[in-house]
C-alpha positions as CSV (number, residue, x, y, z in Angstrom):
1,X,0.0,0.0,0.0
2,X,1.1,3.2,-0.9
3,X,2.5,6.0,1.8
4,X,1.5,8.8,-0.3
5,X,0.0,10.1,-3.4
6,X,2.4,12.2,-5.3
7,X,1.5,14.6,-8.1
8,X,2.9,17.0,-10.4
9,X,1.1,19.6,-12.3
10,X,2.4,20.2,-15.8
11,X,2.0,23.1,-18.6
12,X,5.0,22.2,-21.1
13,X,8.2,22.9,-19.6
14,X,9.3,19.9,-21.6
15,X,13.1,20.2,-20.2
16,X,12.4,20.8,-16.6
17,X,9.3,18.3,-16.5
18,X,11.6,15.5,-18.0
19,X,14.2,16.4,-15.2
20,X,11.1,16.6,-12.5
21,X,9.8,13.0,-13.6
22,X,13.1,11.4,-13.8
23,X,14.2,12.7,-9.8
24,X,10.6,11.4,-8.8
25,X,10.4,8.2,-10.3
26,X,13.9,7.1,-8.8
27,X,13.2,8.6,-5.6
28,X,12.9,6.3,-2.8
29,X,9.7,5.7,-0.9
30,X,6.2,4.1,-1.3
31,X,4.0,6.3,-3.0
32,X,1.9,6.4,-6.0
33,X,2.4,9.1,-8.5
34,X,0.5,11.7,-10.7
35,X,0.8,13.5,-13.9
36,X,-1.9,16.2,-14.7
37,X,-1.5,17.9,-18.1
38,X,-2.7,21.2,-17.8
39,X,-3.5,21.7,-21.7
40,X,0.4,20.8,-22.6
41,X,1.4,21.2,-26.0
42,X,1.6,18.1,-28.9
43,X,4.7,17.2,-27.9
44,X,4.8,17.3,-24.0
45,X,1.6,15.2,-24.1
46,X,3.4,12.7,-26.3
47,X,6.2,12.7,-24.0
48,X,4.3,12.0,-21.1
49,X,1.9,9.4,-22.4
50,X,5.3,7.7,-23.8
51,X,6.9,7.9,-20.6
52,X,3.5,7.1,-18.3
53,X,4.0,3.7,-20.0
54,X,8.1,3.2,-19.6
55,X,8.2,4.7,-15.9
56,X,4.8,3.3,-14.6
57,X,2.9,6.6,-13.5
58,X,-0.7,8.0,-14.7
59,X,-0.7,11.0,-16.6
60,X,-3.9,12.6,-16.3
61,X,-4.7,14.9,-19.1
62,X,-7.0,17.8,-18.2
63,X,-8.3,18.1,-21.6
64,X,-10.3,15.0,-20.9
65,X,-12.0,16.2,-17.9
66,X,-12.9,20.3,-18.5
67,X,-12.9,23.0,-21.3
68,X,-11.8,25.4,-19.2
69,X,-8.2,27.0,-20.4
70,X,-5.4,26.6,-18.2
71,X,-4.1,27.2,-15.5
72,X,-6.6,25.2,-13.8
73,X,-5.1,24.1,-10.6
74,X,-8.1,24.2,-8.6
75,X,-8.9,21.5,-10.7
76,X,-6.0,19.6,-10.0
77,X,-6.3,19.8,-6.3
78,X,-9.3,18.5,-6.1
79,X,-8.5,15.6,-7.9
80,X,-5.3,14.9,-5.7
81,X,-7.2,15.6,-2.8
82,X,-9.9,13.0,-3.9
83,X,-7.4,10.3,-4.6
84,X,-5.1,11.1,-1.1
85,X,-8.4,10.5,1.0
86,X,-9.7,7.6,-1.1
87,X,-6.2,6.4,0.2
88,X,-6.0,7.6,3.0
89,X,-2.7,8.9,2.9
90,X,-1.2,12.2,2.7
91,X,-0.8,14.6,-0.6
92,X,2.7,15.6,-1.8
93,X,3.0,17.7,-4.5
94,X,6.0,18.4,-6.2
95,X,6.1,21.1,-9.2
96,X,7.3,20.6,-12.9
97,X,10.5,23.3,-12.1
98,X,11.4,21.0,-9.2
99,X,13.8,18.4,-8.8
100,X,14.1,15.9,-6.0
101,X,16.6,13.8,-4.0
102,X,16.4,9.9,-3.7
103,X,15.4,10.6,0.0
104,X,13.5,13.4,-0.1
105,X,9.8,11.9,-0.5
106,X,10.6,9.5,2.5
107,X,12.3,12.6,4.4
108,X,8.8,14.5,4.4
109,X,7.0,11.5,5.3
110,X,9.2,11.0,8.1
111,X,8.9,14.7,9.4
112,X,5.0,14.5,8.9
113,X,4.5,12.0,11.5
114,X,7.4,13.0,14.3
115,X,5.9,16.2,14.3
116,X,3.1,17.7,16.4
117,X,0.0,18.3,14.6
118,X,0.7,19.0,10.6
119,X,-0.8,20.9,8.4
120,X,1.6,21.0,6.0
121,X,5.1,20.2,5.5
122,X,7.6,22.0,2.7
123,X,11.0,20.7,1.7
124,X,13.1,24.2,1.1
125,X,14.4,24.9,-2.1
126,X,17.6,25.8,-3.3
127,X,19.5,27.0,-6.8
128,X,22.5,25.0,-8.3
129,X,24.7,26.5,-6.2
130,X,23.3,24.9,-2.8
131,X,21.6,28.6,-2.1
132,X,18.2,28.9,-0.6
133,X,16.3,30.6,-3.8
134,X,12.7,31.7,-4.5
135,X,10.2,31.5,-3.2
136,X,12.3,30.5,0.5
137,X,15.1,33.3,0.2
138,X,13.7,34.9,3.0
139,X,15.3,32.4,4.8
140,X,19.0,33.9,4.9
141,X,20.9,31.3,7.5
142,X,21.5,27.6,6.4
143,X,20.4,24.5,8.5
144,X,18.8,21.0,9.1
145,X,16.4,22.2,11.3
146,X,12.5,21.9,11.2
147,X,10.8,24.9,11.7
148,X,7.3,25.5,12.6
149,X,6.6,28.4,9.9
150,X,4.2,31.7,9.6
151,X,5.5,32.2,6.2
152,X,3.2,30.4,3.6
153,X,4.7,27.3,2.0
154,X,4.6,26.7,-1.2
155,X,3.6,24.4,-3.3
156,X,6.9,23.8,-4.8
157,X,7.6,20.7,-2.9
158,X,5.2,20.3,0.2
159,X,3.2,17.4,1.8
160,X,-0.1,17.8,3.1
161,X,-1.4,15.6,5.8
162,X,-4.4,13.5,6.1
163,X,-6.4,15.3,8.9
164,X,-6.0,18.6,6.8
165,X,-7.1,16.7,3.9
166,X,-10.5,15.7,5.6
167,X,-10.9,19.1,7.4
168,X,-10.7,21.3,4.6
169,X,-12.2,20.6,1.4
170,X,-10.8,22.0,-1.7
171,X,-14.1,22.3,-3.4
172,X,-14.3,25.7,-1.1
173,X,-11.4,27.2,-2.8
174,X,-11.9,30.7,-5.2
175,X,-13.1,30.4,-8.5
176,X,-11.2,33.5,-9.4
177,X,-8.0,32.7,-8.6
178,X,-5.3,30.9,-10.5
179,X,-3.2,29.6,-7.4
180,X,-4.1,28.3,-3.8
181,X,-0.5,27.7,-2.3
182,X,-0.6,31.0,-0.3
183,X,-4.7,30.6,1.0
184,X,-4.0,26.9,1.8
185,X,-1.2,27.4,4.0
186,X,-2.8,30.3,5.5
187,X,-6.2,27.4,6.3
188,X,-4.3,25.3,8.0
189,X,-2.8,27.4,10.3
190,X,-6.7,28.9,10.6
191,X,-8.3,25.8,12.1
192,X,-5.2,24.5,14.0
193,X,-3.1,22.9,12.3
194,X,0.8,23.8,12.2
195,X,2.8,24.0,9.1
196,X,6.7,23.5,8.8
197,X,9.5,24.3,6.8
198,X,12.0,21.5,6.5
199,X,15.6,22.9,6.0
200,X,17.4,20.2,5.8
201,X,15.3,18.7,3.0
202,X,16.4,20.4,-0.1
203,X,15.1,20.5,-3.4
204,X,16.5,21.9,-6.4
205,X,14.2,24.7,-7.8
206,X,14.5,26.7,-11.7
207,X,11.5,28.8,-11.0
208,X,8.6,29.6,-13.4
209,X,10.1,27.5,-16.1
210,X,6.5,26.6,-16.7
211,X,5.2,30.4,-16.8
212,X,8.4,32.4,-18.0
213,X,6.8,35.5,-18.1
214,X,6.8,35.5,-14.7
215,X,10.5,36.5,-14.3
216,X,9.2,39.9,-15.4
217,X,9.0,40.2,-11.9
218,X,12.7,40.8,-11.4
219,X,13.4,42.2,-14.9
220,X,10.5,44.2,-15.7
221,X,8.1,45.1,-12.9
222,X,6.2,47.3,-13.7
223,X,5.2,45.4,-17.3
224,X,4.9,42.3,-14.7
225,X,2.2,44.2,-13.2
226,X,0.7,45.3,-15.7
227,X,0.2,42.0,-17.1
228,X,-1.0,40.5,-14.0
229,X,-3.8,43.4,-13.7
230,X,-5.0,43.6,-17.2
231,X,-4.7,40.6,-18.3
232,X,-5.6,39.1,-15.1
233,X,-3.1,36.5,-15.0
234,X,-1.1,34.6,-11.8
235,X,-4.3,35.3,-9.4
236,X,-3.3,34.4,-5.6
């Protein structure tokens, strides 16, 4: 029986979603794992049907089960939370810019159940050079410790536990907004729970490889801006 369901959102990104899959699939740990193709191009479907096949996961494909144009990751939580709880085991998603360690899946698993009433556990991510990056750089000094965290996690690389699960149903979340990392976190610190940032787990991050025009952020901000208002994109 499986410890966890494991999932991973995708919307092209061939490279890093090839480099995502691979790190999963030869991580260690029981768990069953998750593919939902967020409206993917030809050739990232074909990839992942191919490699659903060679690697043994199930690639969901979004097209199949709404019209609705992506991002649709509302959607996609529901669905993982449906599965977890039909399981009864805990949710861990993992992103398509993230890559994992062989130990990392059992790491969080580990954490989740020494420590005191989870909500939420989040690996921390770093860049190539070993350096806490986006969206942790807040955190500027380096260690193995487990923290109990009022920063929100994200979604990046973060395990969410089976009383959460049942407590809080994802069917309540906004129907205007594009991206539930920052509400969720924020929920399960609301009815009690206690979320935690695992140093010591660390995952390598290339952020927004799936939504590029996101670095605007850092390049261009006031054109980032702009496109988030007016074209109402990246809706938190």
């Amino acid at each position: 029986m499986s410890e966890a369901i494991v999932i991973t959102p995708v919307k092209d990104s061939l490279h890093t979603t090839k480099r995502t899959i691979k790190a999963i699939m030869e991580a260690g740990g029981n768990f069953s794992y998750y593919v939902f193709n967020d409206f993917s191009q030809p050739e990232t479907k074909q990839y992942l049907d191919s490699a659903a096949k060679e690697l043994g996961f199930t690639v969901v494909h979004l097209e199949d089960i709404t019209d609705t144009p992506s991002p649709n990751y509302k959607i996609v939580l529901q669905k993982a939370q449906q599965l977890a709880l039909e399981a009864g085991v805990p949710l861990l998603i993992i992103e398509s810019d993230v890559v994992v360690k062989k130990d990392t899946i059992q790491s969080l698993l580990d954490i989740m159940k020494a420590e005191q009433k989870p909500g939420l556990v989040g690996a921390i991510t770093v860049d190539e050079n070993g350096d806490y990056n986006f969206p942790y750089n807040f955190e500027k000094t380096k260690s193995d410790d487990v923290i109990d965290t009022s920063h929100s996690l994200s979604f990046c690389c973060t395990l969410i536990s089976v009383p959460f699960l049942e407590k809080f149903d994802f069917k309540e979340l906004a129907k205007d907004k594009d991206w539930f990392d920052v509400f969720i976190s924020r929920q399960s610190k609301k009815i009690g729970f206690t979320n935690y940032l695992a140093k010591g787990v660390r995952v390598l991050h290339l952020p927004h490889s799936s939504r590029p025009w996101k670095n605007l952020k850092y390049k261009n901000p006031v054109l980032y801006y702009l496109k988030k208002i007016f074209l109402k994109r990246d809706r938190i």
